[in-house]
C-alpha positions in Angstrom: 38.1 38.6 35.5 34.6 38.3 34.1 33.6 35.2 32.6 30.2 34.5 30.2 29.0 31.0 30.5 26.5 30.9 27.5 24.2 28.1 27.4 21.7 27.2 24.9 17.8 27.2 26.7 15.8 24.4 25.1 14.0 25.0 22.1 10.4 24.9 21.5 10.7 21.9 19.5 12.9 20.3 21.7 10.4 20.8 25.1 7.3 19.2 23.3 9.5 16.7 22.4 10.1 13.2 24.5 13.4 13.8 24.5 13.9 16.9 26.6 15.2 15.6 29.5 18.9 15.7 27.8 18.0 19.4 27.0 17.4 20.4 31.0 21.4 19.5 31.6 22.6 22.2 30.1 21.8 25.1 32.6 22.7 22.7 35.7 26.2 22.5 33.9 26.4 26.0 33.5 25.6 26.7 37.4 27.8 24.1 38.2 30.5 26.2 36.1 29.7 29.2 37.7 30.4 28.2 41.2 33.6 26.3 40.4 34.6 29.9 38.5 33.8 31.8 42.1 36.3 29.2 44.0 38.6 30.6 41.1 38.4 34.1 42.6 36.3 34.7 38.8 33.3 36.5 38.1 30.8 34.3 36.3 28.0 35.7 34.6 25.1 33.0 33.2 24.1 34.0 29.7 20.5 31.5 28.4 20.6 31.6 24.6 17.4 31.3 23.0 16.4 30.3 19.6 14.5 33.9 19.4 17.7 36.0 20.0 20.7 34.7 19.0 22.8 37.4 17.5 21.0 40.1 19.7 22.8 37.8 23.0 25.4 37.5 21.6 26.5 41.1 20.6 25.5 42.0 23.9 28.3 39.7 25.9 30.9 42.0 28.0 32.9 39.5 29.4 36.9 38.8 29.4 36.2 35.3 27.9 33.3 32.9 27.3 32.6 29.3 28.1 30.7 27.5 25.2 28.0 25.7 26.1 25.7 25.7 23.0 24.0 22.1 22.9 21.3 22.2 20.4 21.2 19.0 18.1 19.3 17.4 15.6 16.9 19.4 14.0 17.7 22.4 15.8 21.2 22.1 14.8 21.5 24.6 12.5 20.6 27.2 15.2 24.4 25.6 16.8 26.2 27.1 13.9 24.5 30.1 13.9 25.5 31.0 17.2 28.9 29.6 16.2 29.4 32.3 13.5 28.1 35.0 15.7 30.8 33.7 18.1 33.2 34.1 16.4 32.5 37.2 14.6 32.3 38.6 18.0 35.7 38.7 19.2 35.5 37.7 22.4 37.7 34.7 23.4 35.5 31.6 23.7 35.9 28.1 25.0 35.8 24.9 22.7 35.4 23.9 19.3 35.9 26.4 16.9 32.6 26.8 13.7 34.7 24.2 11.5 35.0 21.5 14.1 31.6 22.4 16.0 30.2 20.7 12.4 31.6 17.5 13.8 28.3 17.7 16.5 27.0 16.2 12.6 28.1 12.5 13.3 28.5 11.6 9.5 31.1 15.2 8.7 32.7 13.5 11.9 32.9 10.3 10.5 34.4 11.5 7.4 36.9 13.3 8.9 38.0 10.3 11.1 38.6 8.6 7.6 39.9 11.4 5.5 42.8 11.5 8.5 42.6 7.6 8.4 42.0 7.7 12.4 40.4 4.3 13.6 36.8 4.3 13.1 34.5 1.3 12.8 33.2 0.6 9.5 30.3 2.5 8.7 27.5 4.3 6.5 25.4 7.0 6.2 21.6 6.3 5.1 19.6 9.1 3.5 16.2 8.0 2.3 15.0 5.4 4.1 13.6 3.6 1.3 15.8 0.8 -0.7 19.3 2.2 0.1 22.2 -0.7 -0.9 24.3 -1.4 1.2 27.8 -0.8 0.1 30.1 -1.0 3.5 31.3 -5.1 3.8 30.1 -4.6 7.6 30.8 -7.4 9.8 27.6 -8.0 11.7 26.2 -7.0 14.4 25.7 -3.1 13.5 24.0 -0.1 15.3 22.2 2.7 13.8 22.4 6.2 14.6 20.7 9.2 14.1 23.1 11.6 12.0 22.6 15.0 13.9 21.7 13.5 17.5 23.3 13.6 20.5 22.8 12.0 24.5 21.8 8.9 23.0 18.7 10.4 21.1 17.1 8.1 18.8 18.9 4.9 20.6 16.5 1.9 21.4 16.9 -2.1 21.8 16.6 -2.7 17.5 18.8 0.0 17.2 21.3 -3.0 17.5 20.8 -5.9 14.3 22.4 -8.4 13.2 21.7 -9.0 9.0 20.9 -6.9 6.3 17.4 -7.1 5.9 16.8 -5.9 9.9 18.9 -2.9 8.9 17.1 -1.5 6.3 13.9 -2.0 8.6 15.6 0.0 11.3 17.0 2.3 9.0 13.7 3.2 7.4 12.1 3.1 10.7 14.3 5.9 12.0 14.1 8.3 8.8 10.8 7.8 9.2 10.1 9.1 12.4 13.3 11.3 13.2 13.4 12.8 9.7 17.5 13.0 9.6 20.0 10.8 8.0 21.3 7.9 10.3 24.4 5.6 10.1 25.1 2.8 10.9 28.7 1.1 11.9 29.9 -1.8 13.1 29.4 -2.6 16.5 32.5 -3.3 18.8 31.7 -5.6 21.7 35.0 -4.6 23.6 35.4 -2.4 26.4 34.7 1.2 26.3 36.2 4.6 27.1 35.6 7.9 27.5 39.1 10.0 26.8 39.5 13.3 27.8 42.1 15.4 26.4 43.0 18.9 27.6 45.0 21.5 25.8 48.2 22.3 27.9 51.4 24.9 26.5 53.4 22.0 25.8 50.5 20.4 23.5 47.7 17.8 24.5 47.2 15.6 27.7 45.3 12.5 27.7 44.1 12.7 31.2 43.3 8.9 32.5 40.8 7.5 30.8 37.7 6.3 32.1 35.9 3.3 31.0 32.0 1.9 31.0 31.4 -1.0 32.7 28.5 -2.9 31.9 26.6 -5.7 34.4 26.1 -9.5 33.0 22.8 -8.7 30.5 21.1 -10.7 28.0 21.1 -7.3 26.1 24.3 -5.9 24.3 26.6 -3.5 25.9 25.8 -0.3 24.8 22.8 2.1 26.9 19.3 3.4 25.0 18.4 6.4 25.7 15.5 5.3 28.0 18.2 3.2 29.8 20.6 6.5 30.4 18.1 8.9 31.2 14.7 7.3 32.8 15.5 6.0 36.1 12.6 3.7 36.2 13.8 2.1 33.3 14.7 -1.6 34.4 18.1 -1.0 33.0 18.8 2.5 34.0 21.3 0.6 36.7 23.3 -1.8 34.9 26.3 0.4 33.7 28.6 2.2 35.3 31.8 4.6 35.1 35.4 3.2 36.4 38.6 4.6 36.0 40.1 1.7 33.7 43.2 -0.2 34.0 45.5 -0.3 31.1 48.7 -2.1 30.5 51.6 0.5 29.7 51.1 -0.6 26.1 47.6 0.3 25.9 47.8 3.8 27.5 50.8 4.6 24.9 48.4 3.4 22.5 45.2 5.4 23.5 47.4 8.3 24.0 49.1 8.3 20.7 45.7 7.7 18.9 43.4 10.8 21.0 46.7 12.9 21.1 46.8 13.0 17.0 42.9 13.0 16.9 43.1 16.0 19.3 45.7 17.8 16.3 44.3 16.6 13.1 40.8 17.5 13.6 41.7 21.0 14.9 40.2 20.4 18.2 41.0 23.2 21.0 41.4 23.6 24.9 39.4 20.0 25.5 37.7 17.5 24.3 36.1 13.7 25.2 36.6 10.9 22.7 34.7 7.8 23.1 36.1 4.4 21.8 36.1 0.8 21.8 38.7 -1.7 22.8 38.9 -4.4 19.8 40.5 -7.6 20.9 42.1 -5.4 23.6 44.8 -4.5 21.1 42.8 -2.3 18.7 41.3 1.2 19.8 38.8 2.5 17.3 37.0 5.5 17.9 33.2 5.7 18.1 32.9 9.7 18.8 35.1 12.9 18.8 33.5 15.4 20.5 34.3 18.9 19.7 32.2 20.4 22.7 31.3 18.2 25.4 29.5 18.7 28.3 31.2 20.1 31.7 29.7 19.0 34.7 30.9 18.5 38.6 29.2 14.9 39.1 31.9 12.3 40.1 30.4 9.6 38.1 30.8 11.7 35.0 34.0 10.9 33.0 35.5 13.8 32.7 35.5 14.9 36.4 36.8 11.4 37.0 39.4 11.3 34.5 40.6 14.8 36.1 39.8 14.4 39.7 42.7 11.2 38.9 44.6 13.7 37.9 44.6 15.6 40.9 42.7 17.8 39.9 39.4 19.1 41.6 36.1 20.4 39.1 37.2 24.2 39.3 40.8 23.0 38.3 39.5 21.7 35.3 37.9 25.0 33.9 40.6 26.8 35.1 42.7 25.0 32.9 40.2 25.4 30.2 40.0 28.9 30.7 44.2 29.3 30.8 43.8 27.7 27.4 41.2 29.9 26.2 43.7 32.8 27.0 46.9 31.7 26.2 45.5 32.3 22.2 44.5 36.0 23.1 47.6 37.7 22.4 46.1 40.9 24.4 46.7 38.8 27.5 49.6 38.2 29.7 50.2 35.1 31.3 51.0 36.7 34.8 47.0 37.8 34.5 45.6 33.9 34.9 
């Protein structure tokens, strides 16, 4: 069985950028993939996606089915959904969110649809100017802002964390101004926090065990910047850390109830990773939902975590995503993966 994995190459933008450290992931991921496919007894073929030639790659896949690993953001977002329509006007089987969920990478079209399924979210808002906006939400301070069509933490910084009114809209213009997107902001949650993945099985959606960020004592609040995640001579680049996290029986029937029906409602497909906060360690609201996250064999990422306690090595888990991916092509027997 031949397998594309297609990963998006970093734009131009995005390499004379600060940022594009997050950007060089992708094709380690997809290598990573590919090796875990040849344990599989697959045959993985690497497919870079550039900005320049996106329908032209595309039309040229051969492959029995296709991982997705399309990651541009922010500005460059709208090159996502064009790949996602050329996907799926293609007709080969792929991995992942589908064109109508992929929009959730938007954080605000995600945030609505957490609220138009009434699915715990903190209070938020979405800012589009910069200048005066009011402020409409009754948020309980502290907030954070975040950029709108970010992801890996892009755009997060110390003030990204304030406490009034009057420090928000500073922020708030601060970051239209020199990110040029919308942002939100929502309440922050100073609980503890997970990373849930959820994998698509025949009998319907498995929470796998969750995982949970642990931060050390800090005068700062518990959430990372981006310099803190990604620069490892930040100061801070040490002082978090990912646990598998112990739950009462209640709370697991909780989380699972809550990312099992998030998993359904939003149309989600084969896996995903939903990130959430623990409120008054009775109360799980749900920060992200992420229609395509990342895939990569490091045992201090969640997902390899949550699987590898579910006895289940790193080639296990894409086998199962691929058995998922199949399972929908009728053209397929099971017998064949």
């Amino acid at each position: 069985m031949t397998i594309a994995i297609l990963y998006s190459e970093p734009t131009k933008r995005a390499l004379q950028g600060p940022y594009s450290i997050a950007e060089e992931d992708t094709v380690l991921s997809a290598k990573k993939i590919a090796q875990a496919l040849i344990t599989k007894g697959a045959t993985p073929k690497l497919v870079g996606l550039s900005e320049y030639s996106i329908q032209k790659t595309i039309a040229n896949i051969r492959a029995d089915c296709i991982i997705n690993l399309i990651d541009w953001t922010g500005s460059d977002l709208p090159l996502s959904l064009q790949a996602m329509e050329e996907l799926t006007k293609h007709g080969i089987p792929f991995a992942g969110a589908t064109y109508e969920n992929f929009t959730f990478v938007d954080k605000v079209m995600m945030k609505k649809a957490l609220d138009l399924h009434r699915l715990p979210t903190p209070a938020w808002q979405v800012f589009h100017t910069g200048g005066k906006e009011k402020i409409y939400t009754p948020f309980v301070f502290p907030v954070i802002v975040k950029l709108a069509h970010e992801h890996c933490s892009v755009g997060i910084e110390k003030t990204s964390f304030v406490k009034d009114k009057d420090a928000l809209q500073t922020v708030v213009q601060d970051r239209i101004r020199r990110f040029g997107q919308d942002v939100y902001a929502e309440e922050f949650i100073t609980g503890r926090e997970f990373q849930i993945t959820v994998l698509e099985k025949e009998e319907g959606p498995l929470m796998l065990p969750p995982a949970e960020i642990v931060y050390k004592p800090s005068p700062h609040p518990g959430f990372l910047t981006f310099s803190e995640r990604w620069n490892e001579n930040d100061p801070e680049y040490f002082r978090s850390k990912t646990v598998l996290a112990v739950l009462s029986e209640e709370q697991l029937l909780m989380f699972e109830r809550i990312v099992k029906r998030t998993f359904v409602v939003l149309g989600f497909r084969d896996f995903t990773r939903i990130d959430a906060r623990l409120k008054n360690d009775h109360t799980l609201l749900i920060l992200e939902a992420n229609p395509n996250p990342g895939l990569d064999d490091d045992e201090l990422y969640s997902m390899t975590m949550s699987a590898k306690a579910a006895g289940m090595t790193f080639p296990d888990l894409i086998w199962d995503i691929i058995r998922s991916v199949l399972r929908r092509n009728p053209l397929r027997r099971k017998e064949e993966f």
